[in-house]
C-alpha positions as CSV (number, residue, x, y, z in Angstrom):
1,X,-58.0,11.3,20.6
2,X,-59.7,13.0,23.8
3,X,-61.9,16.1,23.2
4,X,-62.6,18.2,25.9
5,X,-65.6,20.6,25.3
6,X,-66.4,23.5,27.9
7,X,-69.8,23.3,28.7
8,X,-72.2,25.3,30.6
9,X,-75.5,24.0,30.2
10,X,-78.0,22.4,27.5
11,X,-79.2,25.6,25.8
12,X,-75.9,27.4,25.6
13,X,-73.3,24.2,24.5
14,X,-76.1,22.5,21.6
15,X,-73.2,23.8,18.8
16,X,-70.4,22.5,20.7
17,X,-71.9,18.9,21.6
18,X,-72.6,18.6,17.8
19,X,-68.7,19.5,16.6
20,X,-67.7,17.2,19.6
21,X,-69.8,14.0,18.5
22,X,-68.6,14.7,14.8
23,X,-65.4,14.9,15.7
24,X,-65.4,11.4,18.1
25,X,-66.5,9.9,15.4
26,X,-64.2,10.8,13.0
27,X,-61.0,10.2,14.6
28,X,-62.7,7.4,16.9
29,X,-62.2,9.8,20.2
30,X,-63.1,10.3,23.9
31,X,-65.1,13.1,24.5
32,X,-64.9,14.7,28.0
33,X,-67.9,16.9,29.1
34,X,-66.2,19.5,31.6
35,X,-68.2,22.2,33.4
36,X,-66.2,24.4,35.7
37,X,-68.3,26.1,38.4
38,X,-66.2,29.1,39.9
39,X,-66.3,29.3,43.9
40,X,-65.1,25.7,45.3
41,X,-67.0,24.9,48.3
42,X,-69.5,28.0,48.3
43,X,-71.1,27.1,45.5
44,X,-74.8,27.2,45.8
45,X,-76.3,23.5,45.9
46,X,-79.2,24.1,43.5
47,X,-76.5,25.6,40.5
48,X,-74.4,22.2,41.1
49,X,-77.4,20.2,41.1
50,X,-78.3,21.9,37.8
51,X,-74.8,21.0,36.6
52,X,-75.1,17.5,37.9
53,X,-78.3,17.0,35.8
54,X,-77.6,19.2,32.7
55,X,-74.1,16.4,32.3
56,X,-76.2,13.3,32.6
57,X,-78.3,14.7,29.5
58,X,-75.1,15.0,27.8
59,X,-73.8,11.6,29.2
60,X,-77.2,10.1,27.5
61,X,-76.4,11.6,24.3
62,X,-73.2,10.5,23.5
63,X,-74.1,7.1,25.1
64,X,-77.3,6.9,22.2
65,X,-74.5,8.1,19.4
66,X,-72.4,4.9,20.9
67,X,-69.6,7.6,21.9
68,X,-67.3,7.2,24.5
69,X,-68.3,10.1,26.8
70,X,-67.2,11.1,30.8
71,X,-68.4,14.1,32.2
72,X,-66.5,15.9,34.8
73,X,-68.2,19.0,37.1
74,X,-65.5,20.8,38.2
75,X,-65.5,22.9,41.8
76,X,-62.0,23.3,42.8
77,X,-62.0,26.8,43.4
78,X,-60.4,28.3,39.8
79,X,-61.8,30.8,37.5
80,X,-63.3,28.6,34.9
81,X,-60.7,29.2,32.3
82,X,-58.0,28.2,34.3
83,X,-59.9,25.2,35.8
84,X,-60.7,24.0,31.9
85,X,-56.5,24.6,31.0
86,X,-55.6,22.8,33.5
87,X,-57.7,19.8,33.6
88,X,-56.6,19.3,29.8
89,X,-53.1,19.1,30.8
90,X,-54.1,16.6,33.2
91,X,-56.5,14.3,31.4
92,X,-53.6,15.3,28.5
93,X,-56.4,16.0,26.1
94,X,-55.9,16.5,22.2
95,X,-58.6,19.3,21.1
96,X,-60.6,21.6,23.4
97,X,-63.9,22.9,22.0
98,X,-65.0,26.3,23.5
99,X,-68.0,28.6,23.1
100,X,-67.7,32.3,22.7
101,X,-70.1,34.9,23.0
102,X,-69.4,38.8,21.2
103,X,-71.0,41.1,22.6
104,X,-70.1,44.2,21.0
105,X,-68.1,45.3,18.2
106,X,-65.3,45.2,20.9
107,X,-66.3,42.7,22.7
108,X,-65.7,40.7,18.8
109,X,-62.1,41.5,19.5
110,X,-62.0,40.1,23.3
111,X,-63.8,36.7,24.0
112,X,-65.2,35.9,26.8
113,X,-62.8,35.6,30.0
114,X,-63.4,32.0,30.3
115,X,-62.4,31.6,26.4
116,X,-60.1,34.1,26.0
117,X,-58.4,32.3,28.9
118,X,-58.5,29.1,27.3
119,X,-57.4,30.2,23.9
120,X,-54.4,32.2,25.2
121,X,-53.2,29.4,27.6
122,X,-54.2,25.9,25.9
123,X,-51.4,23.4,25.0
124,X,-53.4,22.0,22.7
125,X,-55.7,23.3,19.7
126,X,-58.7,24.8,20.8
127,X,-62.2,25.3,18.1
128,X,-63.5,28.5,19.2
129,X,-67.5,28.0,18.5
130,X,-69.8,31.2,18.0
């Protein structure tokens, strides 16, 4: 089973690391770390160094919890949710694991763009994660 979780940093994606490393371990799975950093080549250096170092935290991690774990920074120049869609259909991934943030009592109704994106246009199941 390969699990991709949507990550964007180690503050923000502690609730989704924790659902992916159960879930590894229960259906002995892959877990693929994915950060998607909108822009392509214009990113600024110091945010994809931030990236870089944030995913070799995570890498450690699931290394220590003897979990198979790749990380993957994204830049190709796709809004994030589009970026995270389609790298699951190529990496054909079983389960993506997505944070969402509500914002207002609308906003409860409308995730995020990056999840909403994700949610709407996944092939597989995706665990929306508050």
């Amino acid at each position: 089973m390969k699990i991709l979780v949507g990550y964007k940093g180690v503050n923000v994606g502690k609730d989704l690391l924790k659902i992916a490393l159960t879930h590894a371990k229960a259906f002995n799975g892959e877990v693929l770390i994915v950060t998607s950093m909108v822009g392509g080549g214009k990113s600024e250096q110091s945010k994809v160094q931030t990236a870089e170092e944030n995913l070799e935290k995570v890498q450690k991690h699931f290394d220590e919890n003897d979990i198979t774990c790749k990380t993957h920074l994204l830049i190709r120049g796709l809004d994030a949710g589009e970026d995270i869609v389609n790298f699951a259909i190529e990496k054909e991934v079983d389960e993506i694991i997505i944070g969402v943030k509500s914002r207002s009592k609308v906003g409860k109704l409308i995730f995020g763009s990056t999840a909403q994106a994700v949610i709407l246009q996944s092939e597989c199941p995706v665990l929306s994660v508050k």
